[in-house]
C-alpha positions in Angstrom: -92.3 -43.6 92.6 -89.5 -43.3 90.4 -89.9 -44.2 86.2 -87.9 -46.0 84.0 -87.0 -44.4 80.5 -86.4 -46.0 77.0 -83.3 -47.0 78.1 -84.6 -49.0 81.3 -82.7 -46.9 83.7 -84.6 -45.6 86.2 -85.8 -41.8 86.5 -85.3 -39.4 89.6 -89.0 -38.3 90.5 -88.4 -33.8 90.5 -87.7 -32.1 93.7 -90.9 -30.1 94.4 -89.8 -26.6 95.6 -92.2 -24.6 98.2 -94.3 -21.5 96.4 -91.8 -19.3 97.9 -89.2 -21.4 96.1 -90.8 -21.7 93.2 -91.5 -17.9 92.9 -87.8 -16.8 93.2 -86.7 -20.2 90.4 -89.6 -19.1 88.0 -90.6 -23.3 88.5 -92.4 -26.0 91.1 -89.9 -28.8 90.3 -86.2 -29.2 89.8 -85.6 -32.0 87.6 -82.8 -34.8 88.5 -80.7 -37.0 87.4 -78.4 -40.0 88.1 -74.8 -39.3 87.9 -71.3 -40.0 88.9 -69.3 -37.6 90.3 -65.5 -37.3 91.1 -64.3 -36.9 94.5 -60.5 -37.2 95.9 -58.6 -36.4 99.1 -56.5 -33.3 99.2 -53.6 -33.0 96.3 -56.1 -35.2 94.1 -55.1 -38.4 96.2 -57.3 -41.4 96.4 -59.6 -40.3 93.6 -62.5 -42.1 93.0 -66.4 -41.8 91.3 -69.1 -41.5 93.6 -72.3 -41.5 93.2 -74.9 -38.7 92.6 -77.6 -36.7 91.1 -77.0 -33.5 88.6 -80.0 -30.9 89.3 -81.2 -28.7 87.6 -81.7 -25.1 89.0 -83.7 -23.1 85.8 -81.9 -22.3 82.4 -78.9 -20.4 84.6 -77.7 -22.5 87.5 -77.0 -26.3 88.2 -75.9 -28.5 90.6 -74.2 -32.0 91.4 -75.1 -33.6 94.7 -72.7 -36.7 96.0 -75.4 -38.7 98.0 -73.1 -41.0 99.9 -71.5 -38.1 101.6 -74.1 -35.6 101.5 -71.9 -33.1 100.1 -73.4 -30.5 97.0 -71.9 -27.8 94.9 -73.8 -25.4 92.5 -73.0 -23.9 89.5 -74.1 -20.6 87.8 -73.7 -20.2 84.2 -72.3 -16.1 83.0 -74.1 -14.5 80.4 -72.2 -14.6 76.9 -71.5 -10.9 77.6 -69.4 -11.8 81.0 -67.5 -14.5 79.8 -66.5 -12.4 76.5 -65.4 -9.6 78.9 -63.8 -11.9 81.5 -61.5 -13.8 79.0 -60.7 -10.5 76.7 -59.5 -8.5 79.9 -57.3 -11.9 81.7 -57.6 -14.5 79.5 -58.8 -18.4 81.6 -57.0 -16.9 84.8 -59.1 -14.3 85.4 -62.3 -17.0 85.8 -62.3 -17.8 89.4 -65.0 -20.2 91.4 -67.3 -18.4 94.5 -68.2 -20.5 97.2 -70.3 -20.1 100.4 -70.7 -21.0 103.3 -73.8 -22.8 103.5 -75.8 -23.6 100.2 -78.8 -21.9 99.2 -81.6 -23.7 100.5 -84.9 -24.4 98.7 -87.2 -22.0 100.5 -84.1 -19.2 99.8 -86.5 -16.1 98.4 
């Protein structure tokens, strides 16, 4: 059952990972949270907030999950070192976004 912090809002109970999970993460549980989340039609038309959870995936990854629509994206964070590199040799341009094809699940190992 979910908790209610200091605040009254209510808490998202963890996502307990599997121990293969949780061997390749370095944890058993990914804490969540309640969130809003943009989402909008193609040329940014029809934007709107949606709502969501953000996720956390260790100390180097995250993600934000839009519930209605069952649609998540993850995020890695670069080491200091990369990002240094990345905007001395091409300045902002030269960070660009990955995607897959299907996200990594939670028994990924």
């Amino acid at each position: 059952k979910n908790k209610k912090n200091s605040q009254g809002d209510e808490q998202l109970n963890p996502i307990m990972l599997t121990d293969k999970a949780a061997t390749k993460w370095g944890t058993s549980q990914l804490p969540r949270y309640h969130g809003l989340g943009r989402v909008a039609e193609e040329d940014f038309q029809n934007s709107q907030w949606m709502e969501g959870q953000l996720i956390i995936i260790g100390e180097e990854y995250f993600s934000f999950a839009w519930v209605p629509i069952e649609h998540q994206i993850f995020f890695g964070r670069p080491s200091p070192e990369l990002a240094l590199k990345m905007l001395r040799d091409g300045g902002i341009s030269s960070l660009k976004t990955q995607s897959w094809d299907a996200p990594p699940s939670q028994d990924d190992g």
